[in-house]
C-alpha positions as CSV (number, residue, x, y, z in Angstrom):
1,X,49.9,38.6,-68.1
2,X,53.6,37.9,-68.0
3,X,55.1,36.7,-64.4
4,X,58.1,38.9,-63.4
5,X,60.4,35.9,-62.8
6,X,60.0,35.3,-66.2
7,X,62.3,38.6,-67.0
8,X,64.4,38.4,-64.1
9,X,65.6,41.0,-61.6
10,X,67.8,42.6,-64.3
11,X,65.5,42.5,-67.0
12,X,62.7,44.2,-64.7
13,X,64.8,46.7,-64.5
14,X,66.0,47.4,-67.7
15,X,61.6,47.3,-68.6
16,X,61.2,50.0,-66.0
17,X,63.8,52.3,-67.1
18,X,64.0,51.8,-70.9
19,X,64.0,55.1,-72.1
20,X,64.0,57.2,-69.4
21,X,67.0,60.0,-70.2
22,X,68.2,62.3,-67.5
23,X,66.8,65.3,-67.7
24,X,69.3,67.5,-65.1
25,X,72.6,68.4,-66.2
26,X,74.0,67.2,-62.7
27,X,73.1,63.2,-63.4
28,X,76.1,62.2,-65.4
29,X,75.0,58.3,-64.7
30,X,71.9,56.8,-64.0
31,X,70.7,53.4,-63.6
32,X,73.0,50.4,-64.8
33,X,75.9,50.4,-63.1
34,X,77.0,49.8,-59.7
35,X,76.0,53.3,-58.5
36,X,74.6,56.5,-60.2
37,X,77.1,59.3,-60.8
38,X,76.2,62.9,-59.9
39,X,78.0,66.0,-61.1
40,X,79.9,67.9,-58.3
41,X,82.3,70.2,-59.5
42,X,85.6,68.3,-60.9
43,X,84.7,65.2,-58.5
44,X,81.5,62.8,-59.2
45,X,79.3,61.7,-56.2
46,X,78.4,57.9,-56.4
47,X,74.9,56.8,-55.0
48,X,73.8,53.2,-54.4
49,X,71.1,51.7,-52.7
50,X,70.1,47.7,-51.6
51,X,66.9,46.4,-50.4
52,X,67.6,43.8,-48.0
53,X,64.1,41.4,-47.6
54,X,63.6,39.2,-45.0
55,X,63.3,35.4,-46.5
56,X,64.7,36.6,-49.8
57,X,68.2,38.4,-48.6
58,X,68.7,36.6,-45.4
59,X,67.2,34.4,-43.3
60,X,67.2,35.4,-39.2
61,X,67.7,31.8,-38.3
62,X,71.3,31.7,-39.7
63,X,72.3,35.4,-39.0
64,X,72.5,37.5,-35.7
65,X,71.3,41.1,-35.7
66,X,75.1,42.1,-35.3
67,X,76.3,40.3,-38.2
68,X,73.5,41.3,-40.4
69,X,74.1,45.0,-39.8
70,X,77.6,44.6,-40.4
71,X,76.5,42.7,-43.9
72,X,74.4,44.9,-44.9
73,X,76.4,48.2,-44.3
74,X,79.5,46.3,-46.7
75,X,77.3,45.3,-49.5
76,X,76.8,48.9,-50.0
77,X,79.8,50.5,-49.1
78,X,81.6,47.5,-51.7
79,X,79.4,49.1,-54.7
80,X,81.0,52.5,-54.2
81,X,84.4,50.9,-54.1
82,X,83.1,48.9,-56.9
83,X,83.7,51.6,-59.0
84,X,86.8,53.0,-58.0
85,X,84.9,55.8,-55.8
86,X,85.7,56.2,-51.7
87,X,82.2,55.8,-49.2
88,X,81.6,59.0,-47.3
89,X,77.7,58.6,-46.0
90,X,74.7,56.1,-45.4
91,X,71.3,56.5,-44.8
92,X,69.8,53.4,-43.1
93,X,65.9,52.6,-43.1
94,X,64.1,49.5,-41.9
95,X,60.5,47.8,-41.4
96,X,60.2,46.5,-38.7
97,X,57.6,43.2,-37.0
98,X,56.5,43.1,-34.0
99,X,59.0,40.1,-33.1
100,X,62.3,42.5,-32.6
101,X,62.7,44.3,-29.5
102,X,65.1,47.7,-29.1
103,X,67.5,45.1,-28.1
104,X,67.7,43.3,-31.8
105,X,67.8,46.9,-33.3
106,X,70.8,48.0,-30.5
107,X,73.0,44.8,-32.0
108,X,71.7,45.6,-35.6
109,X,73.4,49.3,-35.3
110,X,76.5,48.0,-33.3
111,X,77.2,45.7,-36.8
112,X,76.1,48.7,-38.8
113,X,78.5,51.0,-37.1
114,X,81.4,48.7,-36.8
115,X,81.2,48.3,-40.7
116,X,80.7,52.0,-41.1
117,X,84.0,53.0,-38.5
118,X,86.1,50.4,-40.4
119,X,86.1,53.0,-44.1
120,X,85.3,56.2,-42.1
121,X,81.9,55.8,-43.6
122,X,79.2,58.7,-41.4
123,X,74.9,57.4,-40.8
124,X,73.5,60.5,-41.9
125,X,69.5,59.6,-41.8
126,X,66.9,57.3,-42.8
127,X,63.6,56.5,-41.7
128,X,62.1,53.5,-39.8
129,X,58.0,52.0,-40.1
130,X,56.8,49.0,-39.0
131,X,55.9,45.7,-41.3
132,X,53.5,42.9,-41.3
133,X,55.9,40.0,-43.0
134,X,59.5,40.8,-41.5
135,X,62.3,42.5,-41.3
136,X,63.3,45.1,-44.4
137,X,66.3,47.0,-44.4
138,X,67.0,49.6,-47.2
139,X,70.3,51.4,-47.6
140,X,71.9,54.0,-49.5
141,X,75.7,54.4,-49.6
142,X,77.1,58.3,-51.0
143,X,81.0,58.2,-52.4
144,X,82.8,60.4,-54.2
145,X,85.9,60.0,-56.4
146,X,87.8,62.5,-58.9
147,X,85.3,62.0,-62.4
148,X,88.7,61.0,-64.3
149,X,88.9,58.2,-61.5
150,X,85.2,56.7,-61.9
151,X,85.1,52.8,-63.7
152,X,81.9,51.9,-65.0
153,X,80.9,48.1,-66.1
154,X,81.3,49.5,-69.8
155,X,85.2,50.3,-70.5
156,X,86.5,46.9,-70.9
157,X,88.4,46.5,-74.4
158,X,89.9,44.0,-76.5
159,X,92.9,41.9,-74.9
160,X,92.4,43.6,-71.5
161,X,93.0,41.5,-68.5
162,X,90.5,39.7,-66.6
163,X,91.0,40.1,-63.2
164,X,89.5,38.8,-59.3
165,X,90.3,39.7,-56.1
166,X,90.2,36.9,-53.1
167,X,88.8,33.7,-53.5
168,X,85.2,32.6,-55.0
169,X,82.6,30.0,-53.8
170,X,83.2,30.5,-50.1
171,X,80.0,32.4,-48.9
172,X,78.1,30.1,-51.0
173,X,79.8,27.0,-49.2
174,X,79.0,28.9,-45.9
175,X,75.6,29.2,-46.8
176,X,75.0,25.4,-47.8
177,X,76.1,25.1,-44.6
178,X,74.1,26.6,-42.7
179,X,70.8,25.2,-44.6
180,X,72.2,22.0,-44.0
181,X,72.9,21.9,-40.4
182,X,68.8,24.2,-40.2
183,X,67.3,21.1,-42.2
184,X,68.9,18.4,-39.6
185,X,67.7,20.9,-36.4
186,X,64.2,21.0,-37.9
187,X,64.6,17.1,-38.7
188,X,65.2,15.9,-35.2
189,X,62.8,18.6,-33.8
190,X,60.1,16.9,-35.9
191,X,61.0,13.3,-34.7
192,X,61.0,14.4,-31.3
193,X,57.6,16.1,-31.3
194,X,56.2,13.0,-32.9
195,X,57.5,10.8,-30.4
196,X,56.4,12.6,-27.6
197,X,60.4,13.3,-26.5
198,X,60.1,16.1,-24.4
199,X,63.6,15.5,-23.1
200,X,64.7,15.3,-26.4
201,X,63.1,18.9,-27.0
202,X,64.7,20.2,-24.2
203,X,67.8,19.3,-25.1
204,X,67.4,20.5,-28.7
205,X,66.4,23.7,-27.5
206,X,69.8,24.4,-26.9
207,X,71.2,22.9,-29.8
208,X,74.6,24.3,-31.4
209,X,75.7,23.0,-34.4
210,X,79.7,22.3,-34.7
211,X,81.4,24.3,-37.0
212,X,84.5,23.7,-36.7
213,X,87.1,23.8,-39.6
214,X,85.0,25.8,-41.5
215,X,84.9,29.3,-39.7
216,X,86.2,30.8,-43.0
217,X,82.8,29.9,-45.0
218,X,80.7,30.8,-42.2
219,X,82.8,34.2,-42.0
220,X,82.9,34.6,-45.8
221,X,78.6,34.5,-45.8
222,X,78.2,36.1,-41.8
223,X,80.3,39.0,-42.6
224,X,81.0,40.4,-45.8
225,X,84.0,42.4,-46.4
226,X,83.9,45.7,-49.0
227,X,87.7,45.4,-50.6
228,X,88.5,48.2,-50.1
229,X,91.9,47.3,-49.4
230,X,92.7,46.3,-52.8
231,X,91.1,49.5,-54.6
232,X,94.0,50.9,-52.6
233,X,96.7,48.3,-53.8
234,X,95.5,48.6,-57.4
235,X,96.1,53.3,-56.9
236,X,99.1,52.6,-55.4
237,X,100.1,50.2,-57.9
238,X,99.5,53.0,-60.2
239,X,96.8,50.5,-62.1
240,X,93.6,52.0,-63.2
241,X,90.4,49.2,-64.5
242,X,88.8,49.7,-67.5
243,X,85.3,47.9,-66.3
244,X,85.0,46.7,-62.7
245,X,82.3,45.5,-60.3
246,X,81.7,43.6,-57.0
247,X,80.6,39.9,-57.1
248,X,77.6,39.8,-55.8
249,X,75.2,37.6,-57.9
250,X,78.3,35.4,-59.1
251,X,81.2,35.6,-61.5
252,X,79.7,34.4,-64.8
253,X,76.7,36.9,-64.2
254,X,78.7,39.8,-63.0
255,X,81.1,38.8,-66.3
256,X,78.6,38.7,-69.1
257,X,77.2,42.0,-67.4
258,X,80.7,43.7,-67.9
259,X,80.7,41.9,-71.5
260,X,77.2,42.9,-72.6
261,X,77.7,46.6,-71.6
262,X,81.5,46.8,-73.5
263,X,80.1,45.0,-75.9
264,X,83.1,42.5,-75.9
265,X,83.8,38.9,-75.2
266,X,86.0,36.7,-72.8
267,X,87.7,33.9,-72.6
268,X,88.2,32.4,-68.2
269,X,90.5,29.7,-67.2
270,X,88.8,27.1,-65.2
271,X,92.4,26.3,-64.1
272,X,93.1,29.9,-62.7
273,X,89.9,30.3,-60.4
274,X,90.8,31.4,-57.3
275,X,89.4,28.5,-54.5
276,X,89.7,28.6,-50.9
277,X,90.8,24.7,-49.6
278,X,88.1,25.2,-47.0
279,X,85.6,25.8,-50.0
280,X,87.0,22.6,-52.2
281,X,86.6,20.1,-49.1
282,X,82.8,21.8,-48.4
283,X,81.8,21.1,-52.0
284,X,83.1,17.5,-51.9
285,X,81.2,16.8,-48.9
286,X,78.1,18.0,-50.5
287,X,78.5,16.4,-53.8
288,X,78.8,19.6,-55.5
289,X,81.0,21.1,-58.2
290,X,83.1,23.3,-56.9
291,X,84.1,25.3,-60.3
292,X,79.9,25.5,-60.4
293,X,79.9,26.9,-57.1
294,X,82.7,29.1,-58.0
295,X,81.4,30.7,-60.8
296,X,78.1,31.0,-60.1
297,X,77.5,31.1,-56.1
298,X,77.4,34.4,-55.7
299,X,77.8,36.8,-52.1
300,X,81.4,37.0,-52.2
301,X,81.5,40.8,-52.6
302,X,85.5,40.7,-54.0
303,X,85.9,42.8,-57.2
304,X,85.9,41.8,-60.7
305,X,88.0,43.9,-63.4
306,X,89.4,44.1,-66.2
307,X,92.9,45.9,-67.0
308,X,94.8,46.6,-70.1
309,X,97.2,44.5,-70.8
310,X,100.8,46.4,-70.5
311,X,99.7,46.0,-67.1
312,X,100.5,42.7,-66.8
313,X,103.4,43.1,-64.5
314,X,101.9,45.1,-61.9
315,X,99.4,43.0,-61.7
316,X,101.2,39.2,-61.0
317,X,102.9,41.4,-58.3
318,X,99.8,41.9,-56.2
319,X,98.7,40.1,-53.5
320,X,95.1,38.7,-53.6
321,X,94.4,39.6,-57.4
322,X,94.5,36.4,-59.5
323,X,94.7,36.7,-63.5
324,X,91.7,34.8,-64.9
325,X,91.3,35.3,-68.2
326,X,91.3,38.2,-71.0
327,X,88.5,39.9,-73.4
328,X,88.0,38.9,-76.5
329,X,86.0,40.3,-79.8
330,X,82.5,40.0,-79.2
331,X,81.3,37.5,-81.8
332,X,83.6,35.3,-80.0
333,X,81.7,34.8,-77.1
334,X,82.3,34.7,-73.7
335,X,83.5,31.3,-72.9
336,X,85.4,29.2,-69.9
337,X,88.3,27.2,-70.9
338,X,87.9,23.8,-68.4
339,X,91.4,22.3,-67.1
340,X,91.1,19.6,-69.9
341,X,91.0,22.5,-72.6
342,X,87.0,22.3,-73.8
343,X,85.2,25.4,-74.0
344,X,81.9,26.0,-72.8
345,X,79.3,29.3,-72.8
346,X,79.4,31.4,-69.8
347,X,75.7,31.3,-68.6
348,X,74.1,33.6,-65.7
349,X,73.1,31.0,-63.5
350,X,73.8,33.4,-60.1
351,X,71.2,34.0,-57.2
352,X,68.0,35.8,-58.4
353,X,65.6,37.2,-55.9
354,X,63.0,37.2,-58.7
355,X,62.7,33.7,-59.8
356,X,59.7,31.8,-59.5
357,X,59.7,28.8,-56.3
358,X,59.1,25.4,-58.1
């Protein structure tokens, strides 16, 4: 019998649906891109859903119920944006433990809505049971956009721009910050139960870590943002992508996915990364390498695309899109060029949910 980590969350999938053709007229896209695409008339409808598992997705300890409603609404809505489409609906459905009260669910729904209000996005259904190991959230995001409009992962071409919006490595940082400062509460909790402290406890009990100089990480993981704002930029910039998706399992994977499925190769600039100061210093301290956490941290929901290259222009005269790199013929790989100008293999090193604990 063959483990499932062994294939992967993206290979499971591709063994599940290997060979399974549409068989309605109205599925234009199915599974393996960002969203599936529905035939509606001259526009397509874009559909995306996320299974959010406690312990695997998120841990309670680091999030509140408002921020994780508010996360989980934007990781959905930034798929539809993700390929060039606008959200319009979301149907939200949870298992639920005995542990959460109404209250937990009322602060869940005021992050849920607040995410939903900011891109005019309408909760239209979903269901809600109860679970024996947690909390699991499942959401489906509906867009639509004009079927001339939609970018798949699969249009990037020969000497087309690479492109990123934001900064990378940030909600990676925040999140190695908060296991950090969970491992030192559980340290000193542990010292104090073995030496009888009850003080000590006490005192612990309302323990608050300091965060401060490094609310932008903590933001960055708490409280995704769908960019939305720069779908806009790049329409009124007059700048269609080729290929585009969000960053959500880091750059390199999200990068040899747009590769694999044009069937092309790339060439990044360590040099030209875009990194937050805030992230730099946070790596440092930990004794990790920031390109590393850059390219392969993963969480930080900005968009990843590729545009042809008479674009050039319009794009240095964006704000928050940095010019990373460009494609490249396929048997040339898909390489990052480090600052002292040796070349390495992209691997897919990002988060995956399927891979075996050691």
């Amino acid at each position: 019998m063959t483990d499932i980590s062994a294939l992967g969350e993206f290979g499971l999938i591709k063994r599940l649906t290997d060979g399974h053709e549409p068989k309605n007229l109205s599925t234009l896209y199915g599974v393996g891109d960002e969203g599936a695409v529905l035939h509606d008339g001259n526009e397509g409808t874009l559909v995306s859903t996320d299974l959010l598992m406690e312990g695997a997705h998120f841990d309670i300890t680091h999030i509140d119920m408002v921020s994780l409603g508010y996360k989980a609404a934007m990781v959905n809505i930034s798929d539809i944006f993700a390929m060039n489409g606008c959200p319009r609906q979301m149907t939200v459905s949870m298992a639920l433990s005995k542990r959460f009260k109404v209250e937990d669910i009322d602060n869940f729904y005021q992050g849920l809505r607040m995410a939903c209000d900011k891109w005019n996005v309408d909760i239209i259904g979903g269901d809600t049971t109860s679970s024996y190991t947690g909390l699991a959230i499942s959401i489906t995001c509906i867009g639509e956009a004009d079927k001339e409009d939609i970018v798949y992962r699969n249009g990037a071409k020969e000497t087309d721009l690479i492109c990123v919006s934001g900064d990378l490595g940030a909600a990676y940082m925040g999140l190695q910050l908060l296991e950090r400062e969970k491992t030192v509460y559980y340290q000193q909790v542990e010292e104090a139960k073995k030496k009888g402290n009850k003080r000590l406890l006490e005192e612990l009990s309302q323990f608050s870590p300091d965060f401060a100089g490094k609310e932008y990480l903590l933001q960055r993981q708490l409280r995704s943002e769908a960019r939305g704002d720069i779908i806009k930029k790049l329409r009124d910039a007059n700048i269609k992508p080729t290929a585009m998706m969000d960053i959500s399992d880091g750059l390199s994977s999200e990068l040899i996915h747009i590769c694999s499925q044009s069937h092309v190769g790339c060439r990044i600039f360590e040099k030209n990364l875009p990194i937050d100061y805030q992230t730099a210093v946070m790596a440092e301290e930990l004794n990790m390498n920031v390109t590393t956490c850059a390219l392969n941290g993963g969480e930080d929901y900005e968009l990843l695309f590729t545009v042809p290259i008479g674009d050039h222009e319009k794009i240095q005269a964006l704000d928050d899109v940095k010019l990373i790199g460009h494609v490249t013929k396929e048997s040339l790989g898909r390489i990052l060029v480090t600052r002292d100008d040796q070349e390495f293999d992209l691997k897919a090193q990002g988060w995956n949910p399927l891979k075996k604990e050691m």
